[in-house]
C-alpha positions in Angstrom: -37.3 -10.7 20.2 -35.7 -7.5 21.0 -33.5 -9.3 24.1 -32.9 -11.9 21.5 -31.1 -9.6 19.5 -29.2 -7.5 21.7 -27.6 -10.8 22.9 -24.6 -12.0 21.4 -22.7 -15.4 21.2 -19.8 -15.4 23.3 -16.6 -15.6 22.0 -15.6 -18.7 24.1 -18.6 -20.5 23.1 -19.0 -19.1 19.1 -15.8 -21.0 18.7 -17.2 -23.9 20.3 -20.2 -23.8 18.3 -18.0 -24.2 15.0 -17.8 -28.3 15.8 -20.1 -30.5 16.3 -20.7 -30.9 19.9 -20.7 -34.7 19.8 -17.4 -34.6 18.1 -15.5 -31.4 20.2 -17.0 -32.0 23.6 -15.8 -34.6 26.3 -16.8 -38.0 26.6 -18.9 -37.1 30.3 -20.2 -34.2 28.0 -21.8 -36.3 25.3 -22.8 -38.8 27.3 -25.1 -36.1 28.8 -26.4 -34.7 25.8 -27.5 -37.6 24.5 -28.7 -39.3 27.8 -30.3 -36.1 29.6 -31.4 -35.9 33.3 -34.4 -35.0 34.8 -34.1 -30.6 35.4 -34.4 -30.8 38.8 -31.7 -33.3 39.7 -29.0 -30.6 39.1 -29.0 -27.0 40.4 -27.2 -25.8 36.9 -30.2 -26.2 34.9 -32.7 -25.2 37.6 -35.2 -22.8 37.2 -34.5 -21.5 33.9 -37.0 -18.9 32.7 -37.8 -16.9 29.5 -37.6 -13.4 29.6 -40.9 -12.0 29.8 -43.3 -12.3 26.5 -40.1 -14.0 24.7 -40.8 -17.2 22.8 -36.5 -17.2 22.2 -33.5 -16.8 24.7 -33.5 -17.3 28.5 -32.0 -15.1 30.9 -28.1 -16.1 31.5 -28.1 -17.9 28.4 -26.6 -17.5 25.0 -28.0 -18.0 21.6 -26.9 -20.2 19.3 -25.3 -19.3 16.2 -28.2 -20.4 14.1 -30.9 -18.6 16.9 -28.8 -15.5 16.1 -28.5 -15.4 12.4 -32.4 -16.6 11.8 -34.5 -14.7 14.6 -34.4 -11.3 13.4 -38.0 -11.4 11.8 -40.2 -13.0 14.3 -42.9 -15.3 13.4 -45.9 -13.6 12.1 -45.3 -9.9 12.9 -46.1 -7.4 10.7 -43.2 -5.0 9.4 -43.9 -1.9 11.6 -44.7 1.9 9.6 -42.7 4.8 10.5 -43.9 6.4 13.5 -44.9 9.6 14.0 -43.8 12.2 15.9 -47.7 12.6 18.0 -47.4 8.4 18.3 -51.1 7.9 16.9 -51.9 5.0 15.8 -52.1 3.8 12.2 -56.2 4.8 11.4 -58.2 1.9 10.4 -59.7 2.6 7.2 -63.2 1.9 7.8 -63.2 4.3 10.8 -61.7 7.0 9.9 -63.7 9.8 7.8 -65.1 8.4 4.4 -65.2 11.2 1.6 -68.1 10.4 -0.7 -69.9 12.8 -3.8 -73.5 13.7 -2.4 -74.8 11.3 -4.8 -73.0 8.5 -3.6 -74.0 9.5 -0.2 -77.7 9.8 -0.6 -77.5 6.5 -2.3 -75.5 4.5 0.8 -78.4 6.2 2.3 -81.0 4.8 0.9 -79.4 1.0 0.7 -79.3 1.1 4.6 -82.9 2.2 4.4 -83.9 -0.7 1.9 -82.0 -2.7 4.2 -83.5 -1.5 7.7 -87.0 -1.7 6.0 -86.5 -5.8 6.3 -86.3 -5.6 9.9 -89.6 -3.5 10.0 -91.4 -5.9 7.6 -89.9 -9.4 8.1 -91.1 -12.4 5.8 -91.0 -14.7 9.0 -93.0 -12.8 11.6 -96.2 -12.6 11.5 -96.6 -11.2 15.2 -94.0 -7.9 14.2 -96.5 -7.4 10.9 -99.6 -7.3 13.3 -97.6 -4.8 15.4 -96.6 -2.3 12.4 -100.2 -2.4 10.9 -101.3 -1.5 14.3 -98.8 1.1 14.8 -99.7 2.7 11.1 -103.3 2.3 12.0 -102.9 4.4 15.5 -100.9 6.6 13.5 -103.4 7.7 11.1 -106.0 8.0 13.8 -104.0 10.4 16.6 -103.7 12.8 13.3 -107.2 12.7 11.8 -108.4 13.5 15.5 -105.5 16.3 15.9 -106.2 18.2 12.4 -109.9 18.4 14.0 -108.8 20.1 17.3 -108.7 23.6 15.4 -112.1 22.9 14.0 -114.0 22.8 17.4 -111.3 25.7 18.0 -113.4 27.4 15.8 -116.5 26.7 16.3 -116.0 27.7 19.9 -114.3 30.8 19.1 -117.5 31.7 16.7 -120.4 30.9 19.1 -119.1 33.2 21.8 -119.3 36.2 19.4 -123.0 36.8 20.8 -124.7 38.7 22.9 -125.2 36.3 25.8 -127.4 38.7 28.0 -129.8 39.2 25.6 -130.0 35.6 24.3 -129.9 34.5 28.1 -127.9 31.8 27.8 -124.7 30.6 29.4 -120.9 29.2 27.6 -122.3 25.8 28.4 -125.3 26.2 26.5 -124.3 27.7 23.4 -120.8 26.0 23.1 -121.0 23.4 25.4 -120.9 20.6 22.6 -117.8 21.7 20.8 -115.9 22.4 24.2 -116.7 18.6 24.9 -115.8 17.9 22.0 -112.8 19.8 21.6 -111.4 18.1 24.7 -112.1 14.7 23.7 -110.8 15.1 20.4 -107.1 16.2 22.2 -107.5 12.9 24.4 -108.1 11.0 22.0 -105.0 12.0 19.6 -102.8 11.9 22.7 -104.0 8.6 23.7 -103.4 7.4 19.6 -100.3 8.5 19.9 -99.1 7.1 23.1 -100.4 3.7 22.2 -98.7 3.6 18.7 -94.9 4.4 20.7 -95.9 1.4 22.7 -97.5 -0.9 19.8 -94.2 -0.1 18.3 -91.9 -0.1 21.0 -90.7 -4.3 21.1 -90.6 -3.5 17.0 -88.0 -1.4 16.9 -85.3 -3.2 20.0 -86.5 -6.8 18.1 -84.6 -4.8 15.2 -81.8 -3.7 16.8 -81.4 -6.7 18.7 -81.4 -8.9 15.1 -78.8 -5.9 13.6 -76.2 -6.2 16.5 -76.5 -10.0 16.9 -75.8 -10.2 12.8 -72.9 -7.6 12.7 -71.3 -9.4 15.6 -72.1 -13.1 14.1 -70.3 -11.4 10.9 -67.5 -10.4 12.8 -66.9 -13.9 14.6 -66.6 -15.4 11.4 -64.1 -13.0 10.2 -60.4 -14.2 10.0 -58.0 -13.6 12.3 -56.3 -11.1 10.3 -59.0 -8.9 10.3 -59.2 -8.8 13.9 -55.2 -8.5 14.5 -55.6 -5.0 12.1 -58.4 -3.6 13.6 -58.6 -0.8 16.9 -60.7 -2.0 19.0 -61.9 1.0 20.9 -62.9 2.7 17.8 -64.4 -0.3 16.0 -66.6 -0.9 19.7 -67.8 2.6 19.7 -68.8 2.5 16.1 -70.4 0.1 16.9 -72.8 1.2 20.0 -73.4 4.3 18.0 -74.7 2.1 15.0 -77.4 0.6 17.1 -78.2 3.8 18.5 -78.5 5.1 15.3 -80.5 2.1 14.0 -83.0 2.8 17.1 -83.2 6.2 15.9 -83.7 5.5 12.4 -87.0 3.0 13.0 -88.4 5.5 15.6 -88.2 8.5 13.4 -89.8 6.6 10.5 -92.8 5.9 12.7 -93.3 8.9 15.0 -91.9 11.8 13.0 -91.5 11.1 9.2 -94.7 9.7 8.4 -96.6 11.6 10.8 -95.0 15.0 9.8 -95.8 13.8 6.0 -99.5 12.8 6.8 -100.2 15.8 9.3 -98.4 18.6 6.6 -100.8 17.3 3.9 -104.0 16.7 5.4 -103.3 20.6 6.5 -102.3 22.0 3.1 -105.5 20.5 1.9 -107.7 22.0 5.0 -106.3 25.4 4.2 -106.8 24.9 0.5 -110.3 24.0 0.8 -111.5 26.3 3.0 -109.5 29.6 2.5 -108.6 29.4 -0.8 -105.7 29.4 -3.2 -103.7 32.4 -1.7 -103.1 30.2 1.9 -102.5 27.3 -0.5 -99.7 28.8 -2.3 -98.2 30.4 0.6 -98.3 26.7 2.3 -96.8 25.0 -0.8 -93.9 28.0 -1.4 -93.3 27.8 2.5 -93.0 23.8 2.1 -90.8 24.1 -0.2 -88.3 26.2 0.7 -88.3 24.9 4.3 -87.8 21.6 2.8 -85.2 22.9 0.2 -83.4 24.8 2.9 -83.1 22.2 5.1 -81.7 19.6 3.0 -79.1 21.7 1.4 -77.7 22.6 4.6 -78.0 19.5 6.4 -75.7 17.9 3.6 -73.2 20.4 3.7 -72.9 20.1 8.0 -72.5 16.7 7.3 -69.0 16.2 6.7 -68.4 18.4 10.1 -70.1 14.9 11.7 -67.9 12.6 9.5 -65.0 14.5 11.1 -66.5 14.3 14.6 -67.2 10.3 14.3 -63.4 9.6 13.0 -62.3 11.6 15.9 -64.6 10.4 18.3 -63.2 6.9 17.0 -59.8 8.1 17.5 -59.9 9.3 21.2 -62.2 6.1 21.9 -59.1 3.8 20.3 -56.1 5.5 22.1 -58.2 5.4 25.5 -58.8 1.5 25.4 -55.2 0.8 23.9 -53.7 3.0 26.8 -55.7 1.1 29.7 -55.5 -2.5 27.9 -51.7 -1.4 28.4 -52.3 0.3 31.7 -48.9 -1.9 33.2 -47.0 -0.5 30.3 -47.7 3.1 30.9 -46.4 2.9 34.9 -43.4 1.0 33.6 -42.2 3.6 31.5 -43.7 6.5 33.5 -45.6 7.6 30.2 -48.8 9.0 31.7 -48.5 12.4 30.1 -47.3 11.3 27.3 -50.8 9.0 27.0 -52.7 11.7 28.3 -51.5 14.3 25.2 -52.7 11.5 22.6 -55.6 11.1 24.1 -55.8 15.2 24.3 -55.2 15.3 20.8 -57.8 12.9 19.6 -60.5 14.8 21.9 -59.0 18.5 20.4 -60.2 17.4 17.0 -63.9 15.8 18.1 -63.8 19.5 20.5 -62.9 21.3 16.5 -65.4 19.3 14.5 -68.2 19.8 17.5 -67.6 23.7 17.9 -68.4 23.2 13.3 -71.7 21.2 13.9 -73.0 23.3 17.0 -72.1 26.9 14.8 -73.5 25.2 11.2 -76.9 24.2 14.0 -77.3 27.6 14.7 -77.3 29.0 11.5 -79.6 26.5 10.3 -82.2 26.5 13.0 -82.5 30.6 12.3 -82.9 29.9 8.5 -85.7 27.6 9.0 -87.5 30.3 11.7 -86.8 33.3 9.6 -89.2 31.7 6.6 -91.6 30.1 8.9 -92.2 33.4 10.7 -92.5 34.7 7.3 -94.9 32.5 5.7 -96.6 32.8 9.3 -96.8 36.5 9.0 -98.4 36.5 5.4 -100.9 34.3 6.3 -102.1 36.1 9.3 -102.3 39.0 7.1 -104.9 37.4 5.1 -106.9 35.8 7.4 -107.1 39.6 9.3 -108.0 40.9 5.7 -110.8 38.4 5.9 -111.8 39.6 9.3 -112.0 43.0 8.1 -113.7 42.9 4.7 -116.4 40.6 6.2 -115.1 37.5 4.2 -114.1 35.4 6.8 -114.9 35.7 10.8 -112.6 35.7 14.0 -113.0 31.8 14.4 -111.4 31.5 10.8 -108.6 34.2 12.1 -108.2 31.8 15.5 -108.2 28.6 13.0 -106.1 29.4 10.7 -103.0 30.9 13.4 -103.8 27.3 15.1 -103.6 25.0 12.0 -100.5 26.7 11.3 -99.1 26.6 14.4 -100.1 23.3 14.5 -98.1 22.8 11.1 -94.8 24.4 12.9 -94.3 21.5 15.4 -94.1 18.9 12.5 -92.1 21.0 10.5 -89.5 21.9 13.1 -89.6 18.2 13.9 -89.1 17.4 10.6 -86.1 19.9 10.1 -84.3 18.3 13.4 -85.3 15.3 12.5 -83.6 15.1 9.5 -80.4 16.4 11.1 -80.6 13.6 13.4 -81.5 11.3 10.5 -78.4 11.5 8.6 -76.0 11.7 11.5 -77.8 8.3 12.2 -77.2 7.0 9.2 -73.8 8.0 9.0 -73.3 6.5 12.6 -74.8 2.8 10.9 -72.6 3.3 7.5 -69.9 2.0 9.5 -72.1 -1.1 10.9 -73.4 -2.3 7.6 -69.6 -1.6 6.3 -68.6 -4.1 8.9 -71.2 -6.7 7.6 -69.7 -6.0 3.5 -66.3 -7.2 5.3 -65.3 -10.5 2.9 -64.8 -13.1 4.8 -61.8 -14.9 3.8 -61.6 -18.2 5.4 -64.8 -19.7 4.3 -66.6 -23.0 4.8 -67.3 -24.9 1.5 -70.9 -25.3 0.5 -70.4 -28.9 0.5 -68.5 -29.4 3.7 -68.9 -32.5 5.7 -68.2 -33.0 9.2 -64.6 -34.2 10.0 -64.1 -38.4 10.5 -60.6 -39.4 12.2 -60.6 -42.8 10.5 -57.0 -43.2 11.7 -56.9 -41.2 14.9 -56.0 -38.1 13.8 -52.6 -37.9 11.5 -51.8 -34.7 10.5 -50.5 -34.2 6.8 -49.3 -31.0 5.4 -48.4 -31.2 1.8 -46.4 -28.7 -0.3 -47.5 -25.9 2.2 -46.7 -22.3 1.2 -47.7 -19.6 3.6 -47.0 -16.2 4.5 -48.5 -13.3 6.2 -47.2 -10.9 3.8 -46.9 -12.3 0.1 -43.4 -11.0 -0.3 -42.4 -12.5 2.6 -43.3 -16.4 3.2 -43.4 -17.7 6.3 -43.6 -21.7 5.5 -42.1 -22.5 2.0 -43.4 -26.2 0.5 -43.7 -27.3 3.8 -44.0 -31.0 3.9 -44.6 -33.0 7.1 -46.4 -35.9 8.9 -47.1 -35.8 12.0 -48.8 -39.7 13.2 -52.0 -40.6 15.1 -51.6 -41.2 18.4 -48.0 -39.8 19.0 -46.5 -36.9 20.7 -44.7 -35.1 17.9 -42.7 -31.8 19.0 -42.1 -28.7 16.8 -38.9 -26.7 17.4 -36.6 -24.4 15.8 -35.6 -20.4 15.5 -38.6 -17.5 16.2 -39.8 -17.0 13.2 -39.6 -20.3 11.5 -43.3 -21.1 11.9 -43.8 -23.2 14.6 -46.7 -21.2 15.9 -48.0 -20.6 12.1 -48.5 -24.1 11.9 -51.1 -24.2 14.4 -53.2 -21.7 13.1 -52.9 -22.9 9.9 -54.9 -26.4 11.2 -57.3 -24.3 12.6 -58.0 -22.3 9.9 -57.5 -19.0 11.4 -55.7 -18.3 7.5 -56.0 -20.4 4.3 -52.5 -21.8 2.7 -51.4 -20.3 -0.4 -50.4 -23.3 -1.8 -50.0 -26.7 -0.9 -53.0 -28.6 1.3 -53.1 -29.9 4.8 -55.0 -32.9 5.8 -56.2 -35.0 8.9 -56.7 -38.9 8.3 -56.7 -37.7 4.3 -59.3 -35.3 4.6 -58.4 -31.7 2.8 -59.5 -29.3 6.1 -61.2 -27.1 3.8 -63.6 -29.6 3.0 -64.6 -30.3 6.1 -67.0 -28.3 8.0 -65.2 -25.5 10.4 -67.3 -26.9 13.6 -66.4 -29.9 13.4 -62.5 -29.2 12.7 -62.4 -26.9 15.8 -64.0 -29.0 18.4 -61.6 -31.9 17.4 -58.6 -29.6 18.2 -57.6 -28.5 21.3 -54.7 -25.8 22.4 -53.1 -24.5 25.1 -51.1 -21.1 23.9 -48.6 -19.5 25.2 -50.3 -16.2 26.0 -53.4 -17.8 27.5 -57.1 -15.4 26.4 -58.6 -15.3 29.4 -62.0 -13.1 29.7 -62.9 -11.0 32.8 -64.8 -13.2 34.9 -64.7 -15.7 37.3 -62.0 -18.8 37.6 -65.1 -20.8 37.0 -66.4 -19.4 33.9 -62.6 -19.1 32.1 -62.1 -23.3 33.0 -65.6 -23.8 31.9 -65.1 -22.4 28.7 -63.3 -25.5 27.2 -67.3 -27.3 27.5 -69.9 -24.7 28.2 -72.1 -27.5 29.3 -69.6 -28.9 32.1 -70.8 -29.6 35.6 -68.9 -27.9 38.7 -67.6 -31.0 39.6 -66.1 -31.5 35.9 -64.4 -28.2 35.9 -63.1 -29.4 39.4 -61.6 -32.3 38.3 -59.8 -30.6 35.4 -58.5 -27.9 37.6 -56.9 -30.6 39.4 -55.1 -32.6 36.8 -53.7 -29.1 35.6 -52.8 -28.9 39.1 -54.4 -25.5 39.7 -57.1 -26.6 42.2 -55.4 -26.3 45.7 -54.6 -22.9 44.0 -57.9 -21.6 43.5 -59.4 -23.5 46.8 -56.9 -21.1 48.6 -58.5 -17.9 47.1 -61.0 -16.1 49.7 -63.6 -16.3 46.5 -62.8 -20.0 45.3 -63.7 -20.9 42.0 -65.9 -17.4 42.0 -62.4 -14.9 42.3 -62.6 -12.4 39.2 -59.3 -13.1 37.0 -59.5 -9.2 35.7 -59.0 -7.8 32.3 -57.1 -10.2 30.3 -56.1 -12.2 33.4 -54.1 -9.7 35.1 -54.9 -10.4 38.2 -53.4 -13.8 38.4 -49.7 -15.2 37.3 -48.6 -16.5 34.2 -48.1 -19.5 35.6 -51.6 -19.8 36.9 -53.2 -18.4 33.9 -51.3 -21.2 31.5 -53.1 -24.2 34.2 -56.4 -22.6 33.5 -55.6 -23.0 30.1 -54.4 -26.9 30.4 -57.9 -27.1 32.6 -59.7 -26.0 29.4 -58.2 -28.3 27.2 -58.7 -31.1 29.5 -62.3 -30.4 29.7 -62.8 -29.8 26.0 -61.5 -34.0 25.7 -60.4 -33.4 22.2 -58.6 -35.5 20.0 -56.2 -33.3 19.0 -53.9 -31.7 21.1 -51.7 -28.9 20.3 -49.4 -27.1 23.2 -48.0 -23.6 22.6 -45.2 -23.2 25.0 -47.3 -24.1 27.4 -45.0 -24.7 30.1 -43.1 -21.3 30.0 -44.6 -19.4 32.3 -44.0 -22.5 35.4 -41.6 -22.7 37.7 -39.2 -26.4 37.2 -41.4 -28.3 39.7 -44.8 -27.8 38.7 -43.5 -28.0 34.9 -42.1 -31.5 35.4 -45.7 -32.3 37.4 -47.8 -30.8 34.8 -45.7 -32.4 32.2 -46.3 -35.7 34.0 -50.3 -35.2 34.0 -50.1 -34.4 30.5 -48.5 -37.4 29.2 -50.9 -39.3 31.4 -54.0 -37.5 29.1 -52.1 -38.4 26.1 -51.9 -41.4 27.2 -55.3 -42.4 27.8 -56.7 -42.1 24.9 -53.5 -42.2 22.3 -53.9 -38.8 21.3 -52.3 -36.9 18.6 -50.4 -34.2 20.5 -47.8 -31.5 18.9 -45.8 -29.5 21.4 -44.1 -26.1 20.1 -41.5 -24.9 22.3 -37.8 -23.5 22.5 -36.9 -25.4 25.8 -36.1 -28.7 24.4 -36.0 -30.5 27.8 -39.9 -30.3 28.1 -39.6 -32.4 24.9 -36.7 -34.6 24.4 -39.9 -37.5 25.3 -41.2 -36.8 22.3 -41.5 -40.2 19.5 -40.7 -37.7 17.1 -39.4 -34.0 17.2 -39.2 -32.2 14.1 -37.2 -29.1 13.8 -38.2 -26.0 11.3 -35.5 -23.7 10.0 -36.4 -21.3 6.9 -40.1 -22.4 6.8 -38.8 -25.9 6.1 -38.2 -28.6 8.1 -33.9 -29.0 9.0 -34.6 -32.2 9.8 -36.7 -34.8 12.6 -36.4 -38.0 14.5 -36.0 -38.8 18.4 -34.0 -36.9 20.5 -31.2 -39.6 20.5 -31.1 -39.7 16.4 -30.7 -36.0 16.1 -28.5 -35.4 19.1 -26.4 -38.0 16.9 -26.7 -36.9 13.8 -24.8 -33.2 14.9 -27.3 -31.1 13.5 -30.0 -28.1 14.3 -31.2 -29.2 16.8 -28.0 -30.5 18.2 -26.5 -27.1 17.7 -29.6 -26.1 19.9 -29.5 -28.2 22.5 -26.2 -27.9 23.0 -26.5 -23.9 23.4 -29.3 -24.7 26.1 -26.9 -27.1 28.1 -24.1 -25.1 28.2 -25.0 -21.4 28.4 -25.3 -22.4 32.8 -22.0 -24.1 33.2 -19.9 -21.9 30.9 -21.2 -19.0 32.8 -19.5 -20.3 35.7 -20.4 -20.0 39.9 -22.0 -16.8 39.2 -24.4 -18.0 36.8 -25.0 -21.1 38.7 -26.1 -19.1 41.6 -27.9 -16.7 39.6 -29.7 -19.8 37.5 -30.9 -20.8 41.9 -31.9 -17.2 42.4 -34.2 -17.5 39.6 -35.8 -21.1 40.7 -36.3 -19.7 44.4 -38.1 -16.5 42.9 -40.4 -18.5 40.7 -41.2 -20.6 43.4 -42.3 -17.9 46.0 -44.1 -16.0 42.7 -46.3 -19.6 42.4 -46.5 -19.7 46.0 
């Protein structure tokens, strides 16, 4: 778009552009633009190529007056903010830092808990039900068995406070039961415990597993506007620290929460029992305030891990968009420039980090200082026992191990509730993405689609626009016939390429319908109005993996030997056969490590093995050299053929569609006008006006462009090569 504008109508050719050119031109001259010949029986028109990612003009050729006056808001693009001076990206709003009351936050928090308590009791699994009940059950054992340990402690402790010369007797005899004991009671907890991570293990990855395949199910089903607005490195890493968090979440529940709740209350009653009320209020107070303590802190050191996450989200985003663009950066020699965004995205997660590893500290020495104190009181007592006769040295040993015993769950239950709410912070964002409306949705009472007539395309009254202030298509009526190649042309922004997505349902019309053999699209089911559509775009999707795997994506269920034969009706097979890895060479992130050209045939070899009855082509010549344009165009028309498929071609170089039975031409987001190539090339028009520009731009540029126009054929062709 941005050559497109910086190019200007010459004056020679502005003026000529004032007449009709059926009507100012030569006789020889219109008999050639209404009669046209085939590109590569002239040099003048050989070769012709679009500047790189330009749906509009061609190198060494000058715009129309009407491609000059209508193409300065492309198709579809979104009016870009006002930079600023660091460059950082616009935030996305569901991962940048959410500022929320404490009330609201505690009650997200429990709604994800609600929500992650389904996954631990499902209705529809009996076998994960078994596995929790066992889990509980191994639960309550390993701590029944490990509030005994100090017991046999005890009672070990006590029966060596004798005199074992005179008694005669050895440790074996007089304590030898409760050291046997003692031990196996330590076993078995351990061994309770160990068997309930393992019960429990396949419980908690069957929920993350269902959690990550439903967020990314959701996110499938989102439109494509959704996807177009969002940063993908920081939506990603959301993400992966969601299902981390998730894991985290179950796991705690099980081995610390519960087990800290059980373990701190079967102790508070031990001590209660058997010391009396004084070791019972200094366990409750100490509960209390530990608990108190905790909480109150945790919450305020939360918003330091908001700010880390947004960050963290931040540097992840400006990493993947700098690599994704890694071509971009050596053009423009911008790697320090890249580098000092991505600097200043890691500078505030390094600020935020130094917050929560400070706000750590002081915590951590607030919940020692009052266990060391309640620690300190209650060995006070129990020596005060010791010494006034009340209570002996096994009580003094049993009560400094019960409590001690009662500081492991409690600074587990202090770190674990750190942990807890950075995890549930880290899955806010995940069960956000999962709230996301989705706004192309299928009708409850959709039916699959029927081409009764072969597929005619209807659009009725169509008003569309990405923006509302800014239409794109306005009352757009057309037909487009069963069984006939129709092509769509006009100006960038016009919405050629809007069309498309429109039948696909990638957006919903504003107004208006659009139908295939008289069926409203929204009332059919969105399966079965996908696989009956085909396209080749004009920047081909390819994913990082092999040449096989990117042809076989058209049918998923393809042979070898089908994806063979496509490749070679695209006419990409000798290609690929020539590659030292064959149909196994890696194409690379995006496709990158192939041409354009190349990547456009895989993309004609996916539609041919899809078989579809639609077809729709995106410019999907413009990345070819002449030659294996005219040959691919030639293999296409033979598919169309076969079957009498309903084809529409977009594109801006008219000679791959002159063939067309009907070409209709969009100008303002309605269409200018349509008929055959010889009707409109008659009737003086648009796409007259257009054609004309394309003809002429070589010859009025004289020898030099003429050799210029072969320099570029001879490049392509050793490019393809």
């Amino acid at each position: 778009m941005l050559a497109r504008l910086m190019l200007r109508p010459s004056s020679n050719l502005a003026r000529s552009l004032q007449h009709s050119p059926l009507t100012s031109c030569p006789p020889w001259r219109r008999q050639l633009l209404r009669f046209p010949y085939r590109p590569f029986a002239g040099a003048s028109v050989r070769g012709r190529k679009e500047i790189t990612g330009q749906k509009g003009g061609r190198e060494g050729q000058t715009p129309s007056k009407f491609e000059a006056s209508e193409s300065v808001k492309p198709e579809s693009v979104q009016p870009a903010a006002p930079s600023k001076s660091d460059g950082a990206p616009k935030t996305d709003s569901l991962l940048a830092e959410q500022t929320v009351s404490n009330k609201e936050q505690r009650k997200a928090d429990w709604a994800i808990m609600k929500e992650m308590s389904r996954y631990l009791w499902p209705k529809d699994d009996l076998g994960t039900k078994v596995r929790v009940g066992t889990a509980f059950a191994l639960l309550i054992g390993s701590k029944v068995l490990n509030v005994q340990v100090p017991f046999y402690f005890k009672s070990i402790v006590d029966s060596m406070n004798v005199d074992f010369a005179a008694l005669g007797g050895t440790a074996w005899t007089v304590g030898g039961a409760m050291i046997l004991a003692y031990g196996a009671t330590r076993i078995g907890a351990a061994v309770f415990q160990e068997l309930r991570n393992a019960v429990f293990a396949s419980v908690a990855q069957k929920a993350i597993r269902r959690v990550a395949c439903n967020v990314f199910d959701h996110l499938l089903r989102l439109d494509l506007n959704f996807h177009l607005s969002r940063q993908t490195g920081g939506l990603t890493r959301a993400i992966d620290r969601g299902t981390k968090g998730i894991s985290f979440l179950l796991t705690s529940m099980v081995f610390h929460i519960l087990p800290t709740a059980l373990e701190i209350s079967m102790v508070c009653g031990i001590l209660t029992y058997q010391y009396g009320p004084k070791f019972a209020a200094i366990t409750a107070a100490t509960m209390v305030a530990y608990t108190a303590f905790t909480i109150t802190t945790t919450s305020w050191r939360t918003k330091f891990r908001k700010q880390a996450n947004a960050a963290d989200n931040q540097a992840a985003t400006v990493a993947v968009d700098s690599l994704i663009n890694y071509e971009a950066v050596k053009y423009f020699n911008n790697e320090k420039y890249e580098v000092g965004r991505y600097d200043a995205a890691l500078k505030s997660y390094e600020t935020a980090s130094i917050k929560i590893t400070t706000s750590l500290a002081f915590l951590n020495s607030g919940q020692n200082l009052i266990f060391s104190s309640a620690l300190a009181a209650m060995m006070y007592l129990a020596a005060d026992g010791v010494a006034t006769g009340t209570l002996t040295v096994g009580d003094l040993v049993m009560v400094n191990q019960l409590v001690f015993q009662l500081s492991v769950p409690l600074n587990f239950l202090g770190s674990i509730y750190r942990e807890l709410r950075q995890s549930l912070l880290d899955m806010a964002t995940l069960f956000n993405l999962q709230k996301v409306n989705i706004a192309v949705k299928e009708s409850a009472i959709a039916k699959p689609l029927q081409l009764r007539k072969g597929g005619e395309i209807k659009f009725e009254n169509v008003t569309f626009g990405y923006h509302p202030d800014r239409p794109i298509l306005k009352n757009l009526s057309l037909t487009i016939p069963a069984g006939k190649k129709v092509a769509v042309v006009g100006p960038s922004g016009c919405g050629k390429s809007t069309i498309l997505r429109l039948l696909f349902r990638f957006y919903d019309v504003q107004e208006g319908r659009i139908l295939i053999d008289d069926q409203d699209i929204r009332d059919v089911t969105l399966d079965s109005l996908r696989k009956a559509i085909a396209v080749v775009p004009q920047d081909t999707p390819l994913f990082n993996n092999t040449i096989e795997h990117n042809i076989r994506y058209g049918d998923m269920d393809a042979s070898p030997e089908a994806v063979r034969r496509a490749a070679k009706r695209a006419r990409i097979h000798e290609i690929v056969e020539g590659l030292p890895a064959g149909y196994d060479t890696m194409v690379g992130e995006r496709g990158m490590m192939i041409s354009g050209g190349e990547k456009q045939r895989l993309a004609v070899s996916r539609l041919i093995l899809k078989d579809p009855p639609l077809l729709f082509f995106d410019e999907a010549t413009s990345a070819l050299d002449t030659h294996t344009e005219q040959a691919l165009l030639q293999n296409i028309n033979s598919i169309l053929k076969e079957k009498a498929r309903t084809s529409v071609f977009v594109a801006h170089r008219l000679r791959t569609i002159y063939d067309s039975d009907r070409i209709i031409v969009l100008r303002g987001g309605h269409v200018a006008e349509s008929g055959t190539h010889s009707e409109l090339i008659d009737t003086g028009g648009v796409y007259s006006e257009l054609w004309s520009s394309q003809e002429t731009a070589p010859i009025e540029g004289g020898a030099d462009a003429d050799r210029a126009v072969k320099e570029q054929h001879l490049n392509s062709d050793s490019v393809t090569a």
